[in-house]
C-alpha positions in Angstrom: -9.1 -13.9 -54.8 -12.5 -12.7 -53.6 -13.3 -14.4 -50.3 -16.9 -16.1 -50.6 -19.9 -14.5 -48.5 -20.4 -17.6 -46.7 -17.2 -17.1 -44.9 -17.3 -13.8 -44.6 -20.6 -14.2 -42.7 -18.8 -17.1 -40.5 -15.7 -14.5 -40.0 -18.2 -12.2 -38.8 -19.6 -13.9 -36.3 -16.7 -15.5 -35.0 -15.1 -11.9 -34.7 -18.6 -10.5 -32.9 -18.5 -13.4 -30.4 -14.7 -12.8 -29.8 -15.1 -9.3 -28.9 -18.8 -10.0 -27.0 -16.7 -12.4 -24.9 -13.7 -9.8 -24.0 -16.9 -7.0 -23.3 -18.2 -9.8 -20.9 -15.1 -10.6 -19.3 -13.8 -6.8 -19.4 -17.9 -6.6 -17.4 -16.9 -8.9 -15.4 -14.3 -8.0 -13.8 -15.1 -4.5 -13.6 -18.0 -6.3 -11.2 -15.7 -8.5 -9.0 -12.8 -5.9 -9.0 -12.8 -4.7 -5.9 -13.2 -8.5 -4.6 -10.1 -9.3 -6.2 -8.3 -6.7 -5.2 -9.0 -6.4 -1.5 -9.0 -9.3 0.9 -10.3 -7.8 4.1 -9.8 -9.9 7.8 -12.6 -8.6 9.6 -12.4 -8.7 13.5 -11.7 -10.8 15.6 -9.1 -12.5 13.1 -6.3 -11.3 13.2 -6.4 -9.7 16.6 -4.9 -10.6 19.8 -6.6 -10.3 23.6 -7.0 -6.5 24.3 -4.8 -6.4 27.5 -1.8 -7.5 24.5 -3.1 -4.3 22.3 -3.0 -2.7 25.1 0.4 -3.4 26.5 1.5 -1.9 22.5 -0.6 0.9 21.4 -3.6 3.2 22.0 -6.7 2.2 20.3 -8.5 5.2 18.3 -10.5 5.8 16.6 -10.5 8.6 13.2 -13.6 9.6 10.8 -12.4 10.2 7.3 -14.0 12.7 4.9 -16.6 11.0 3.6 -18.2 9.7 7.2 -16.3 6.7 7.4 -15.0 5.5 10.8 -11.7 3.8 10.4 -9.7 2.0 13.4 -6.0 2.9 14.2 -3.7 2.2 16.7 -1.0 5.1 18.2 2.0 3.9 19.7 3.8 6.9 21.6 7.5 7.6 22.6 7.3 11.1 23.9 11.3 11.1 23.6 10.9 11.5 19.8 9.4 14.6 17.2 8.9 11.8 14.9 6.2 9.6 13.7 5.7 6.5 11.9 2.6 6.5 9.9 2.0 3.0 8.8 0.4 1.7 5.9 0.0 -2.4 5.8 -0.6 -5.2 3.2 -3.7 -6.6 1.8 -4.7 -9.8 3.1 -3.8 -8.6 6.9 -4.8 -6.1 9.2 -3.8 -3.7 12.5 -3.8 -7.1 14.7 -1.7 -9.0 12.7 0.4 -6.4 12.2 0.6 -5.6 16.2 3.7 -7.7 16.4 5.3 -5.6 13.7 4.4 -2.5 15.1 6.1 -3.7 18.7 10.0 -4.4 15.7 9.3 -1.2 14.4 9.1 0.7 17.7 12.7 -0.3 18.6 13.8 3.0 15.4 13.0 5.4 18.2 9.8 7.4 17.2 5.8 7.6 17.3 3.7 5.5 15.5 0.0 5.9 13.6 -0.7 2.3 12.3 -4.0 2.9 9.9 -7.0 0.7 9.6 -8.3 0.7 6.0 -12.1 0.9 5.5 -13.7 -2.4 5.6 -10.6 -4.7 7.3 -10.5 -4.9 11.2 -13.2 -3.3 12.8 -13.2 -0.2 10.4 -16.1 0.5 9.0 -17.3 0.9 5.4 -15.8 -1.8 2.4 -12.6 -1.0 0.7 -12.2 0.6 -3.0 -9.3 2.8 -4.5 -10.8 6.3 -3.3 -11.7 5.2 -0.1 -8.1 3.8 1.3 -6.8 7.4 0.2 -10.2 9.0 2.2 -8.5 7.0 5.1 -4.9 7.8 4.5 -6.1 11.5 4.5 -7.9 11.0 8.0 -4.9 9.8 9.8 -2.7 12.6 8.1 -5.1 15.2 9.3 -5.7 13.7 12.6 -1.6 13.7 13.0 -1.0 17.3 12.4 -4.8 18.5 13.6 -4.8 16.6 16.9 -1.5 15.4 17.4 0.2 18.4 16.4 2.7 16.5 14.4 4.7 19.0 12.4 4.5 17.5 8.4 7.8 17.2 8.2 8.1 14.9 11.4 5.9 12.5 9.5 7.5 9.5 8.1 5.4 7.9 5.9 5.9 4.0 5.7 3.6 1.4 3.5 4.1 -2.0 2.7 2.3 -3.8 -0.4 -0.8 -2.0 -0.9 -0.2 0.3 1.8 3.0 1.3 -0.4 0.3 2.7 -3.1 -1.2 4.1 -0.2 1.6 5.5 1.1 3.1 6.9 -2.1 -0.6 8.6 -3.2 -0.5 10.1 0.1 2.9 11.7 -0.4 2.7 12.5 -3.6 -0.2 15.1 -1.8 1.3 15.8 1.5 4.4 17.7 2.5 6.0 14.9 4.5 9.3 14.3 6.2 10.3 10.9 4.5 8.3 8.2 2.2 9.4 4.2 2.9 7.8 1.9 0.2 8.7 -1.8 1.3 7.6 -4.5 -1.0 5.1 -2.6 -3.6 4.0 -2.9 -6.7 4.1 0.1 -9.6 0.7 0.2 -10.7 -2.5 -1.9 -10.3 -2.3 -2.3 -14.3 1.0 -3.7 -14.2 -0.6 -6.3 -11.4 -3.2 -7.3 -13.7 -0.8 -8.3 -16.6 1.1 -10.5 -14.4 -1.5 -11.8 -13.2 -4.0 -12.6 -15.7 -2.2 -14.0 -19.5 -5.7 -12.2 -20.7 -4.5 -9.8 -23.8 -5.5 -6.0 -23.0 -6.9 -7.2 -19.3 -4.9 -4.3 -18.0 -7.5 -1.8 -19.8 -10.9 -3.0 -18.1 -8.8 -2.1 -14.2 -10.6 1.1 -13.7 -8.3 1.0 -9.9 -4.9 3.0 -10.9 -2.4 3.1 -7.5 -0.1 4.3 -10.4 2.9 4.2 -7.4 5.4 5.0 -10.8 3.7 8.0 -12.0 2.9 9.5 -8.3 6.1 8.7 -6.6 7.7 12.0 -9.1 5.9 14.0 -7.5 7.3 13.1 -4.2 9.1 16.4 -2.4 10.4 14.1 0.2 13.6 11.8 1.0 12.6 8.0 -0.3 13.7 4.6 0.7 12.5 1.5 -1.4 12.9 -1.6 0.1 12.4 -5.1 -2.1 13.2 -9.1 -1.5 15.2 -10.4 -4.0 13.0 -13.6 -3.8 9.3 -11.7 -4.0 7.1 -13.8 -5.5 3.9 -11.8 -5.2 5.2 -8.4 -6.1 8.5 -8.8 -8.3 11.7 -7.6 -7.3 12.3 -5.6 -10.8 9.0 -3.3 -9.4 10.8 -2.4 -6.7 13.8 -1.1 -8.9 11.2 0.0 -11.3 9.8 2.4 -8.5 13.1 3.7 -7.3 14.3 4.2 -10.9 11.3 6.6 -11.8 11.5 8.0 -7.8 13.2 12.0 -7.6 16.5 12.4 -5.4 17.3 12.0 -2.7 16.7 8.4 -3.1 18.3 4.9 -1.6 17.4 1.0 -2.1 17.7 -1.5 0.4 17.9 -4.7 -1.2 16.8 -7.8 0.7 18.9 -10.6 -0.2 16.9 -13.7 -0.5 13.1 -12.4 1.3 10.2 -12.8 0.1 7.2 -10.7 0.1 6.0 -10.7 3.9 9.2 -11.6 5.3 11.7 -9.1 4.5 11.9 -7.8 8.2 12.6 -11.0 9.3 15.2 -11.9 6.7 16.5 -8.0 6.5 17.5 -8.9 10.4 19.3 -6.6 11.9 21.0 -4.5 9.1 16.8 -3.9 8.0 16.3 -2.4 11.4 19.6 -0.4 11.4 18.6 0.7 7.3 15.1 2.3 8.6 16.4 3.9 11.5 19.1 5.9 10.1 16.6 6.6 7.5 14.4 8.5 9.8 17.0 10.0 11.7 19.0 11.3 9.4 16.1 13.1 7.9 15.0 14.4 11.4 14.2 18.3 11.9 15.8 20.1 14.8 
């Protein structure tokens, strides 16, 4: 039966204002995406008295490739090769992380923990390309300055910093990648977070952690709460599943997403530590 042009006029409207709605919203959030992705704490949130930062960690100070200058602190234990480059979360910065950096220092080595571009006093506002520019500049400063050998680099990111972390490995010879509590692709983000059919196609940010960890030439520890309920505990397995050998998975028995050292206790601690040892150079 031939449908009558009347409604064929009203179908096409309705299907032109359908898809001028998804170009808007698609627009839209192409605008704000950055916004939504990063949640910067600027200075002085976040950060304790400076005689504290200074009882933990060198402050320094790197410039990345494209001029930015980025804020770090360097905690050093000249009794180890080794070093800890440390990527954090979004929504956080090097001050809150300070006591975190004081846990991690009881594994034994060095540690780089990396301001990204627009959080903390780092210059600059963050974006995809510009948290790998500052990744690069703490690499380079590490082996340029430091004269950290690549293989004595362990590198360690949590959340966003485990995109970080795994871009930056996927790049650079390394001597171990930790990804605690990371996601397996900013699409995959999107779909959970937004019930917006095809939303995932207007991200233009990637961190495609699931297709880059493969090309990882270093040992690789995942670490995921069972209780997670910001990045799910099945992108965790998802990421070690599509990670090469040698491989392990340190399951968190009932953390969440920013408390899995806390929860992971003691048995977390020992977990990271004979990580890095065991994949120490003589």
């Amino acid at each position: 039966m031939d449908i009558p042009a009347k409604v064929k006029r009203l179908l096409a409207i309705f299907l032109i204002g359908v898809a001028s709605g998804f170009l808007i919203a698609f627009a839209a959030l192409r605008i704000v995406e950055n916004r939504l992705i990063f949640h910067p704490p600027r200075y002085p949130e976040g950060f304790p008295p400076p005689q504290i930062i200074q009882q933990e960690a060198e402050e320094i100070w790197l410039v990345t490739a494209d001029g930015v200058r980025i804020n770090a602190f360097y905690h050093s234990n000249p009794a180890s090769r080794q070093i800890l480059l440390c990527f954090h979360g979004n929504a956080e910065n090097i001050g809150f992380g300070l006591g975190h950096l004081h846990a991690m220092a009881a594994i034994g080595t060095n540690i780089l923990a990396v301001e990204y571009r627009g959080y903390g006093k780092s210059e600059g506002k963050p974006d995809e390309a510009g948290v790998y520019h500052d990744a690069d500049a703490a690499y380079e400063y590490l082996t340029g300055q430091r004269h950290f050998r690549p293989e004595d680099i362990i590198v360690y990111g949590h959340s966003l910093g485990g995109a970080v972390a795994v871009n930056l490995a996927s790049r650079r010879p390394c001597g171990g990648l930790i990804v605690e509590s990371s996601f397996t692709s900013a699409r995959a983000m999107a779909r959970r977070m937004f019930a917006i059919p095809f939303i995932s196609y207007a991200v233009k940010s990637h961190f495609d952690s699931e297709e880059l960890i493969r090309e990882v030439h270093a040992p690789i520890l995942i670490v995921h709460g069972t209780l997670d309920e910001t990045v799910p505990f099945e992108m965790g397995e998802q990421l070690f599943r599509a990670a090469p050998e040698p491989k392990q998975f340190f399951r968190v028995e009932g953390a969440h997403h920013n408390d899995v050292m806390e929860v992971g206790g003691q048995e977390y601690m020992a977990c990271l530590k004979n990580f890095v040892a065991s994949n120490a150079r003589p």
